[in-house]
N, C-alpha and C positions, 0 to 999 in steps of 0.2 A: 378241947382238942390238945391244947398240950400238956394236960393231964394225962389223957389217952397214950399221948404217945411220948411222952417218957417214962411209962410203962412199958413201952413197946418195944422201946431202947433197953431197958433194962433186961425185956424178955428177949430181944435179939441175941444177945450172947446165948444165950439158952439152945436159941432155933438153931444158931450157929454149931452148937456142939450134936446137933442132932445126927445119931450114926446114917448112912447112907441106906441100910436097911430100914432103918425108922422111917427114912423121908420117901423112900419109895414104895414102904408098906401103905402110909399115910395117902398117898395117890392111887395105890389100889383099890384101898376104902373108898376114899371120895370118887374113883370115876364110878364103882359100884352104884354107890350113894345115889349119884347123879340118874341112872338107868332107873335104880329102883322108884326113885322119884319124878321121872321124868312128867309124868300126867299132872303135880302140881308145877310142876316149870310149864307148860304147856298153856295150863287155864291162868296163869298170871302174864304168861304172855301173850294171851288172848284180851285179856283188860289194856295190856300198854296196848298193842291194835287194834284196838276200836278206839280209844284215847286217843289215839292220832287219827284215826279218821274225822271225829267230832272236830278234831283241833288245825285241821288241815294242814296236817305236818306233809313235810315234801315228801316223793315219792322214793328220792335218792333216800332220806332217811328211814324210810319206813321200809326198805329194805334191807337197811343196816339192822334196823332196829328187832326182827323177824326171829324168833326161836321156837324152829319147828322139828323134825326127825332130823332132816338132814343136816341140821347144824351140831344137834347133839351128838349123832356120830359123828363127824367132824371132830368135836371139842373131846368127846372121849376115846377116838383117834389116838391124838394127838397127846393126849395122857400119859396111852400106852406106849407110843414113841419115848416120849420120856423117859416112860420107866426104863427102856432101856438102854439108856444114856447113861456112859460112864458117869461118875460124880465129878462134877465140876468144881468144886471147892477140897481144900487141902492137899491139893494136886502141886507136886517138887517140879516149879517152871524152870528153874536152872539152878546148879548147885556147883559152886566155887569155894578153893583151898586158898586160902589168904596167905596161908603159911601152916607150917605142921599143927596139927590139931587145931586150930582156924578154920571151919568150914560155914561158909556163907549161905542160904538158901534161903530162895525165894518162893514161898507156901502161896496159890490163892483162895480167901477167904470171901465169905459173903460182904457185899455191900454194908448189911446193917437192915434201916428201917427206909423203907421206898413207898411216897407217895405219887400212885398212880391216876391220874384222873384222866379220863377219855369218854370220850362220843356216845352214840347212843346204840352198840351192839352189847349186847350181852353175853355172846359168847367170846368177847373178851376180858372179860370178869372172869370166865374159868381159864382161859389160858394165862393170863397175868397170876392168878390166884397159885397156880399149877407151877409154873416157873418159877416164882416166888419158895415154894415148897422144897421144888429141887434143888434148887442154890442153896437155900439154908437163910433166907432174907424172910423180914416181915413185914407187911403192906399192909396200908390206908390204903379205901379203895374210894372212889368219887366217880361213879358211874353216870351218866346224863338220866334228866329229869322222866325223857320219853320212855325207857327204861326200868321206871320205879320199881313195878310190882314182878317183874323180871328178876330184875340185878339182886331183890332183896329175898326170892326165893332161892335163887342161886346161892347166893353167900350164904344163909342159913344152913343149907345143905353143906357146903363144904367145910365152914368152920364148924360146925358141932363135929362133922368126921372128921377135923383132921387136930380136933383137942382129943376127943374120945381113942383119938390114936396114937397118942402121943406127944403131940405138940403143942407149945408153953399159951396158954389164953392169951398173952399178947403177938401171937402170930399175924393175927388179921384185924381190922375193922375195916366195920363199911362206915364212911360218911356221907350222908343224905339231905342234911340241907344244903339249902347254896351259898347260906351264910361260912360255912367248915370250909369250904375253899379259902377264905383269905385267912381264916383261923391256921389252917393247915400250913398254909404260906410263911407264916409266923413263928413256926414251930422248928428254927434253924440249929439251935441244940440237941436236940431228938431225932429230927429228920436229915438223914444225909443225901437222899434225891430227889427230885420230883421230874417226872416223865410225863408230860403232857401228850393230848392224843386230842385234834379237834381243831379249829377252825386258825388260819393264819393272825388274824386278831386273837384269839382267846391265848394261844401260844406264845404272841408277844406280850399279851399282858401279865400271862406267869413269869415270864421272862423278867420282866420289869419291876415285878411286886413282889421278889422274893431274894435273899442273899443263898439260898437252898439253891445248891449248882442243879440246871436246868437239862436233860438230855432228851431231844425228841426233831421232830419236824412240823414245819409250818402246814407246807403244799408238796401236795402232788403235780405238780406239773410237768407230766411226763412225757418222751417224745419217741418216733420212729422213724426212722430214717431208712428212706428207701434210695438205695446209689444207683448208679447209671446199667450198674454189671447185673444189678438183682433178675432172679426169675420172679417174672411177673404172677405168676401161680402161688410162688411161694409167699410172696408178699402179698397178695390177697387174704390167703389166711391166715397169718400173722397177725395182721393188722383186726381184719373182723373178731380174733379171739381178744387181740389186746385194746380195744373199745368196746365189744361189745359183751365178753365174759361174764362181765360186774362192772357194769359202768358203775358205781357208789364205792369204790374202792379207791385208794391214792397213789395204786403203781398202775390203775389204768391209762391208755396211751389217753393226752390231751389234745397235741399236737402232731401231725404228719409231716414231716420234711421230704420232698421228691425233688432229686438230682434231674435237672435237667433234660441230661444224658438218656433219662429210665425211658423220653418221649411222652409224645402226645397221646398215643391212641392206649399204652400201659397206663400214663396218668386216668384212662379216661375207664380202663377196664378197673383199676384199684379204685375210683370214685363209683361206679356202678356195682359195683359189690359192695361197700360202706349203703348206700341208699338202698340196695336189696333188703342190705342188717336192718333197715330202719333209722338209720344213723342218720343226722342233719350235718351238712358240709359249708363250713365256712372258710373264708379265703380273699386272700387282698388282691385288689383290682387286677393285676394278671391272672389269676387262679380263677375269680370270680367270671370273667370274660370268654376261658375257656369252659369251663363246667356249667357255667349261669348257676352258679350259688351265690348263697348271699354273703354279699363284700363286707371284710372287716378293716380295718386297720392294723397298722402295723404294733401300737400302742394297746392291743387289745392281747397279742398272741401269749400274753403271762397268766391265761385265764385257766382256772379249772374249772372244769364243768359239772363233775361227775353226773354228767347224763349223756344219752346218745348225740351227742352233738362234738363233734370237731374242727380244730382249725386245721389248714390247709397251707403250705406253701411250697414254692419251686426256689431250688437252689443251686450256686455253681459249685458243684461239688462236694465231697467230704468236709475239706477244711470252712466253706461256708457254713455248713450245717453242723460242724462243734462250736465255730462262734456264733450263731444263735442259741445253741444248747444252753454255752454256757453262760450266754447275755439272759435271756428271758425262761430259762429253765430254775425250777427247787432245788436242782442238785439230789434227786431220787432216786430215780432210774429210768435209764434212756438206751435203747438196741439201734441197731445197724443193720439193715438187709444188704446183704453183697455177696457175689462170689466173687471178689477182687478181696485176698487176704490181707495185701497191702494194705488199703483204705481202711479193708478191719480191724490192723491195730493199728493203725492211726486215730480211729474214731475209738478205742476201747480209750488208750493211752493219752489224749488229748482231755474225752469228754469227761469234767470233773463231778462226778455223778458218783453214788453210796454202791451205784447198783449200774454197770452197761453190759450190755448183751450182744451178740451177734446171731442172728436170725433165729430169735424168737422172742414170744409175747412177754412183753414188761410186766404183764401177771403171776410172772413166777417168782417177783418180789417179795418173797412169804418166808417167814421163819418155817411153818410147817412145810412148806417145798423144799425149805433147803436143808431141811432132816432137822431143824433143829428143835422138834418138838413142838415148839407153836413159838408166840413174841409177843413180850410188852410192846410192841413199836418199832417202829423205823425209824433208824435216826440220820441224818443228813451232819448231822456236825464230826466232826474229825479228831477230835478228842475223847478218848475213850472206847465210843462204840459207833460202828459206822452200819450202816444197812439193818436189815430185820435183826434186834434185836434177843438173843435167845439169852440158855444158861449163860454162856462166855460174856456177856454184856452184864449181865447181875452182879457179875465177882470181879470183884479188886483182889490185890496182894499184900502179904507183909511179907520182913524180911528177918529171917530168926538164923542168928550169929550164934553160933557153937564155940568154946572156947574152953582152955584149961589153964588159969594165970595169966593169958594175958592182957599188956598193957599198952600203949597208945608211946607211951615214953622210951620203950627199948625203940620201936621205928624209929621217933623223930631223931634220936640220936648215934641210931647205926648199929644199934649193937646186935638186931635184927633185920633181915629185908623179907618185903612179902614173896611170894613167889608164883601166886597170882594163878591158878593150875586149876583150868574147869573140870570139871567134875564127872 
């Protein structure tokens, strides 16, 4: 592995000078690729699903895991979105006059070489792969196991298109064992990121087993808050879309928060439409006594389920319901049902969340909802990249100083001043 990829490194400047024509020709090819191929993507993903059936993989995963029509339109979607995204790299983010012929400017450039390793869907091997492309970066990929014969038709597909198009042979690799994981870890010369995608445990352990700066999220622990003002109608289907959409996703609602105020018999209609969805309702000894669902604890409500199943609570108010957000919430994304605009940006502005909404489904947590083409990931940390992900999350900056003679030493002695004049 660190053979690989200080090759990758070395081929990164490469991908990096790639013209913005090249990288979007090179995604033409590959979504192409991917259509014309589709029937071996199909029969390899018909071996990982029945693999998990023998293996009795859960249900949440095994619908992550699923690559049929409708994901590949999706994925080649969202290709085409792409292409039609301005270029992200080499883009003049601000440009300042120092002083005569002194001019300052700030260029953004690709990351470099980004190790990606995430969960067991497939159709984010082509969006990571796809983005990757666009920005002008080059990526390890570390797909999950349930996966195999998936992830390794896919990548075959896209890196022979997108060398046959142009771009340098260390643009991609897949790594497939599970041993390349801590190999990859190790590779802090080479590798300038690593983006994890998958279980709160597996997250902290990259976390912990590598000097490779970390960007991604643990948990989804996402919540909706229903206030005293909401329409009850509206809030019924909000909530059924954001549990019950994809429950296996990580901006699905977790947790329900209902304002007191909203009542008994709205509490009782937003619980008989969840139980209509199919959804199981849990709830602590008040919740549980009015509903007769099954009682949890207070020590439980940090759970993610990704399945039909949610927690349940009553609250005084808005400001009670951001300090539970922000006590037992990931910090994802979390919405507000209200017509009280007040409370609504109280609850935007208070709840420390990547992603808060007002009256609608926390399912729109998506890099390809937010136009941005598709996403490595959702990130919860505040450095760097916050929420889904996209181009703008791939690219850093440098800063290229233009000059004619001068020196450091007419400033410090006066014989010039700067004059400091944006651009």
């Amino acid at each position: 592995m660190i053979e690989v990829t200080r090759k990758m490194k070395s081929d990164s400047y490469k991908m990096a000078s790639l013209s913005i024509e090249t990288r979007n020709n090179i995604l033409k090819n590959v979504r192409e690729a991917l259509i014309k191929n589709q029937q071996d993507i199909f029969e390899a993903n018909k071996t990982d699903m029945e693999n998990a059936e023998k293996n009795n993989i859960a249900d949440s995963v095994k619908k992550r895991l699923k690559f049929d029509e409708h994901k590949l339109s999706d994925v080649t979607n969202g290709i085409q979105q792409l292409i039609s995204l301005p270029d992200p790299i080499n883009k003049i983010v601000f440009q300042r006059e120092l002083d005569e012929n002194l001019i300052l400017k700030r260029i953004s450039c690709p990351i470099g070489v980004i190790g990606i390793i995430f969960e067991a869907r497939p159709d984010a091997l082509v969006q990571i792969s796809s983005l990757c492309i666009k920005s002008g970066n080059c990526a390890v990929l570390k797909g999950g196991k349930e996966t195999a014969n998936t992830n390794k038709a896919l990548f075959n597909i896209i890196y022979k298109t997108a060398v046959e198009s142009g771009a340098p042979e260390g643009c991609m690799f897949q790594a497939e064992g599970h041993s390349e994981i801590d190999e990859l870890l190790a590779c802090s010369k080479s590798v300038d990121l690593i983006i994890p995608r998958g279980s709160n445990q597996f997250v902290q352990y990259i976390m912990n087993n590598t000097k490779i700066p970390v960007m991604g999220h643990a948990d989804g622990i996402c919540h909706t808050y229903i206030d005293g003002s909401a329409d009850a109608d509206k809030a019924c289907k909000i909530i059924i879309d954001a549990k019950t959409q994809y429950t296996a996703a990580c901006n699905s609602t977790e947790t329900l928060l209902i304002d007191r105020n909203f009542g008994t018999d709205n509490l009782r209609k937003v619980a008989e439409a969840l139980s209509d969805s199919n959804v199981k309702l849990r709830g602590n000894k008040e919740v549980s006594d009015i509903l007769g669902c099954e009682q949890m604890g207070d020590d439980e409500y940090n759970t993610e389920y990704l399945d039909m199943i949610i927690s349940v609570k009553l609250v005084n108010g808005v400001d009670e319901a951001v300090a539970h957000i922000n006590n037992y919430g990931s910090h994802h994304t979390d919405c507000i049902i209200t017509e009280n605009m007040d409370n609504a940006e109280k609850f935007l502005n208070l709840v420390d969340s990547a992603g808060v909404y007002l009256n609608c489904s926390t399912r729109f947590a998506d890099g390809f909802r937010y136009g941005f083409g598709a996403e490595v990931g959702i990130s919860t940390s505040k450095i760097h990249a916050r929420g889904p992900v996209g181009l703008e999350g791939l690219t850093t900056y440098k800063y290229k100083l233009y000059g004619n003679g001068h020196i450091v030493d007419d400033y410090s002695t006066g014989r010039k001043n700067f004059n400091f004049k944006d651009l």
